[in-house]
C-alpha positions in Angstrom: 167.4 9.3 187.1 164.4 9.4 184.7 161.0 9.0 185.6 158.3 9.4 182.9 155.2 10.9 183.6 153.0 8.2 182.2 155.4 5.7 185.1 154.6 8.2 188.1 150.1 8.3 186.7 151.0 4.4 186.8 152.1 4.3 190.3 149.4 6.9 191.7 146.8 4.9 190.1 147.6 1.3 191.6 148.8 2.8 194.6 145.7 1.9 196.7 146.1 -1.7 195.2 149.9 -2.5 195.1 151.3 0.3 196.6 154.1 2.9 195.2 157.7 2.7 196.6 158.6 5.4 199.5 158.7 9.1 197.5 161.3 11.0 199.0 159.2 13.8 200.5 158.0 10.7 202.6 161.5 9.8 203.8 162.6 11.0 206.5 165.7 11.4 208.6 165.8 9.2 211.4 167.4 10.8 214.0 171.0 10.6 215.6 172.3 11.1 219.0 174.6 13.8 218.9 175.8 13.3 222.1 178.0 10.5 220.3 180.0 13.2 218.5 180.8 15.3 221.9 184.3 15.9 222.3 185.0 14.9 218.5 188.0 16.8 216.3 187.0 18.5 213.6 188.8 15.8 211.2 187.3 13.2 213.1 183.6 15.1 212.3 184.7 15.4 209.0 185.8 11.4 208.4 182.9 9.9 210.1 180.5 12.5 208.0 183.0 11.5 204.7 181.8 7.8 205.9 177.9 8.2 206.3 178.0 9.5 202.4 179.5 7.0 201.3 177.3 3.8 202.5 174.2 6.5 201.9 176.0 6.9 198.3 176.5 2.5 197.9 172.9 1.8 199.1 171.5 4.5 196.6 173.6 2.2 193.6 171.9 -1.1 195.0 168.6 0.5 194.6 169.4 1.8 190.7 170.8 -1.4 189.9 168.1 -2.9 190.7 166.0 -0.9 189.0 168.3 -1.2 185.9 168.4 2.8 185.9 171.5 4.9 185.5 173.2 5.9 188.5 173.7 9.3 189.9 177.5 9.7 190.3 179.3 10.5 193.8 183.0 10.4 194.8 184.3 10.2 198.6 184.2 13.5 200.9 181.5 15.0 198.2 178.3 16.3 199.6 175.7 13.9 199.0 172.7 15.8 197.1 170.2 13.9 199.6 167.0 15.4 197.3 168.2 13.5 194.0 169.2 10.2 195.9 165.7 10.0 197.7 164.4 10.2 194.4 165.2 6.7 193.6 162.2 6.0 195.7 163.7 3.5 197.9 161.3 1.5 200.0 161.3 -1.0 203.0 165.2 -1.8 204.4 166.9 0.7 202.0 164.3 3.8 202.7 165.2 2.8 206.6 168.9 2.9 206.0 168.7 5.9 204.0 167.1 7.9 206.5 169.4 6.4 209.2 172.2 7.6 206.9 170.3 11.2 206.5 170.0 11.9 210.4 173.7 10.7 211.1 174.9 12.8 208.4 172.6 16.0 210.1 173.7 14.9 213.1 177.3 15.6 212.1 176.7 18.8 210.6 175.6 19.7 213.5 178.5 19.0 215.3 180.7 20.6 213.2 178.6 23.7 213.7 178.5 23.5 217.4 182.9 23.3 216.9 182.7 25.7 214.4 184.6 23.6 211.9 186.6 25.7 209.3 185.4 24.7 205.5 186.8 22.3 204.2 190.1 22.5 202.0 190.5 20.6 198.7 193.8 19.6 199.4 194.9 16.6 201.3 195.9 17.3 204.9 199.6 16.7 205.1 198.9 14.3 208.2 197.5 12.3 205.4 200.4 12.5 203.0 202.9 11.2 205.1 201.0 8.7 205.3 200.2 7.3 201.9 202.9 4.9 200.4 203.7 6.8 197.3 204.9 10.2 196.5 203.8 13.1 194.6 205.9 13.2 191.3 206.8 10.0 191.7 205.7 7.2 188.5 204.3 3.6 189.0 205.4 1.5 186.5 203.4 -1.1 185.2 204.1 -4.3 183.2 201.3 -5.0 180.9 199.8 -8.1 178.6 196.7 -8.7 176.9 196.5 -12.5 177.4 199.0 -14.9 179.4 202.2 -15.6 177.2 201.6 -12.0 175.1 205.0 -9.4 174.7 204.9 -6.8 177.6 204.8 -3.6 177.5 205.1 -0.6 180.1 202.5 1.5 181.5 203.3 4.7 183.7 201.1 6.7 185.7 203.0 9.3 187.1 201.1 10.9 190.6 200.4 14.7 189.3 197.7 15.9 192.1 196.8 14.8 195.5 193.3 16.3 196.5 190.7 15.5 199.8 189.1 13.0 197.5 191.1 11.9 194.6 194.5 11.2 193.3 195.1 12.2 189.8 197.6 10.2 187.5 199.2 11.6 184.4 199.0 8.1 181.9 202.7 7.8 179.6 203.3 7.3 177.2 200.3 10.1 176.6 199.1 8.4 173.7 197.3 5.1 175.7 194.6 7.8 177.3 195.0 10.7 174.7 196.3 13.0 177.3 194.0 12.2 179.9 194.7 12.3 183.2 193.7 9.1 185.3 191.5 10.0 187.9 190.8 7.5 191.2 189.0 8.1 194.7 191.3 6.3 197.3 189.5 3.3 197.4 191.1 2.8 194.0 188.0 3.5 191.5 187.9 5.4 188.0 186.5 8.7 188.6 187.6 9.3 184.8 185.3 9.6 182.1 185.1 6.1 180.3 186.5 5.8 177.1 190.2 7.3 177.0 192.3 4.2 176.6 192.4 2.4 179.7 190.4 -0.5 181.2 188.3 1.2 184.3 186.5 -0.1 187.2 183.6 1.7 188.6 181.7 1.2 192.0 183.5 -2.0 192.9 185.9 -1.1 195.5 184.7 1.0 199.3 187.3 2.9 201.7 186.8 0.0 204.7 187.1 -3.6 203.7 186.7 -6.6 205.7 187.8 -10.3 205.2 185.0 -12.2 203.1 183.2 -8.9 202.2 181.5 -8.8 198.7 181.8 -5.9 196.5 179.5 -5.6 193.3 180.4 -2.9 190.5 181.4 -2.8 186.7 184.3 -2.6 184.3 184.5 -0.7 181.6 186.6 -1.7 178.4 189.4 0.3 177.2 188.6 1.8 173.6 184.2 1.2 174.3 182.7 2.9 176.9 179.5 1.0 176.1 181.1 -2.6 176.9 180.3 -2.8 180.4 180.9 -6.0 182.8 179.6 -6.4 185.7 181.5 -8.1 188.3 181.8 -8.5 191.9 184.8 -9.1 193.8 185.4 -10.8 197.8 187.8 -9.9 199.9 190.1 -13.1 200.2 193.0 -11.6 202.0 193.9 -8.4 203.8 197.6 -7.1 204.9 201.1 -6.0 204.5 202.8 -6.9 201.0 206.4 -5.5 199.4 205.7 -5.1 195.7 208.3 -3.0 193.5 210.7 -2.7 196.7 207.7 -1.0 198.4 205.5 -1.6 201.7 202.0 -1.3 200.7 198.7 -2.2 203.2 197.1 -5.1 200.2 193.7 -5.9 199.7 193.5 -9.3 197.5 190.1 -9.4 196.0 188.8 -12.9 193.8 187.1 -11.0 190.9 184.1 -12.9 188.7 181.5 -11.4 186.4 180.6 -11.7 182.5 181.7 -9.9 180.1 179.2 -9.0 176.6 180.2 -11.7 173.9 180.2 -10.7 170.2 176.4 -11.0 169.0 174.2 -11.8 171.6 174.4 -12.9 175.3 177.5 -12.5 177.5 180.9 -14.6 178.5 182.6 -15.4 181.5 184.9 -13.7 183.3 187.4 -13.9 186.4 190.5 -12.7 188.0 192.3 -11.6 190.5 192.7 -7.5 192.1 195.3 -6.3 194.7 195.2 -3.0 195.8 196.8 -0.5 198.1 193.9 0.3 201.0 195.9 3.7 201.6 195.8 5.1 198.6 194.0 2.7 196.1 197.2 2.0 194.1 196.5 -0.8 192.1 199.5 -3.0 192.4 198.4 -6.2 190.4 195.2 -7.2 188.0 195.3 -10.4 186.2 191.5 -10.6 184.2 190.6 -13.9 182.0 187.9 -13.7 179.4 187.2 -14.6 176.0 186.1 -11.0 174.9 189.6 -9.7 174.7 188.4 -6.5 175.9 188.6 -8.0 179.0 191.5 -10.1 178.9 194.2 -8.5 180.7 197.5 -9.3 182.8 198.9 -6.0 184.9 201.7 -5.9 187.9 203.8 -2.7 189.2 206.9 -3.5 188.3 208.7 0.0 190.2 208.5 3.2 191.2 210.7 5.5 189.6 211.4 8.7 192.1 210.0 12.4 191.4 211.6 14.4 189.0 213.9 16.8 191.0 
């Protein structure tokens, strides 16, 4: 976040009048029971503080969007740096959510204190391994067009590294993302930087999704980190689907948004995401736009086994 210090003289000196939004020495946590948490696991602790993050870490991108700022950047299960996010200066219901957020996550720490919690590994917990529906080593192979009625051709992302809080891919053929690896938290969104040959999706998709729930966030083209389309997606179907001979837990999400047009002003843009709400696999992505940046047709086709 940037704040000038000609905007700060300009918000002291019409505070009196207007008033300023909350600074965040003035927010404060609100605070939790933590009589809820007796008797909790350690994992549990660790999950519902991984949870409190994340909405404090969604509410803090409504504020800077809103604001037209640039966001600070968090993934799943990483310690929210509560100083920099109060520094957005949220005010009225997101300052009271914030400090809600702030006390629960206290709260928790607490907790894990009081249970003396080991710290935390990087690594996935097995427990959690077993459960996902793909396999380390293992490569998702994807059939891929730029526009409806196109030639296909294949995509791989073979599953390289399995951490606490992301799932790294390694893209092949090399050459689409310059030997990049993919990077996704397992809600399913980029956590790559932009720009190394695929189409990413930022901010759009959360851990816990409900029928008719709205998602906001932003593609980012393929070859141009600066073409950016914000979209927002709903929820339109939840539940078990077989794609490539595999059971996966699908979330079908209804995508629209507009895309920047050549020259000035921007172009429509919808489509259609399924993902896997276990791992954030992307399993199909069908995206119509006039920009062909955005124009794009993508389905797993199989899963080729781990290399023995």
């Amino acid at each position: 976040m940037r704040f000038t210090t000609a905007a700060v003289a300009a918000c002291a000196a019409t505070a009196l009048l207007a008033g300023c939004a909350t600074r965040s020495s003035d927010v404060r946590p609100q605070a939790a029971d933590g009589a809820e948490f007796a008797g909790w696991d350690c994992a549990r602790l660790q999950a519902e503080l991984d949870r409190a993050q994340w909405q404090a870490a969604a509410r803090a991108y409504k504020v800077d969007e809103r604001r037209g700022n640039n966001a600070i950047a968090f993934s799943v299960g990483a310690m929210v740096f509560w100083p920099a996010l109060l520094a957005m200066r949220p005010d009225g219901e997101d300052a009271t959510e914030l400090a809600r957020l702030k006390g629960r996550a206290q709260a928790l720490q607490q907790a894990q204190a009081r249970a003396a919690c080991p710290p935390l590994p990087e690594e996935l917990p097995a427990e959690r391994i077993a459960a996902l529906p793909i396999r380390l080593g293992e490569r998702l192979v994807y059939e891929e067009r730029s526009r409806v009625g196109t030639a296909a051709t294949q995509l791989g992302l073979r599953l390289i590294a399995l951490k606490r809080d992301e799932l790294a891919f390694a893209v092949e053929p090399p050459a689409a993302a310059a030997g990049t690896a993919w990077r996704q938290d397992f809600a399913g969104n980029a956590l790559s930087a932009p720009g190394h040959g695929l189409l990413q999706w930022r901010r759009l998709l959360e851990p816990e999704l409900s029928l008719g729930q709205t998602l906001s966030g932003e593609l980012i083209a393929a070859d141009d980190p600066d073409l950016v389309a914000p979209v927002t997606a709903e929820v339109m179907s939840l539940g078990p689907q077989t794609v490539a001979g595999r059971r996966f837990d699908a979330a079908v999400l209804e995508l629209r948004g507009a895309a920047p047009r050549d020259g000035e002003g921007s172009t429509r843009l919808d489509g259609v995401m399924v993902v896997d709400r276990g791992s954030g696999a992307l399993l199909r992505l069908e995206l119509s736009c006039s920009n062909p940046a955005f124009a794009l047709w993508r389905r797993l086709a199989r899963i080729d086994a781990a290399a023995p």
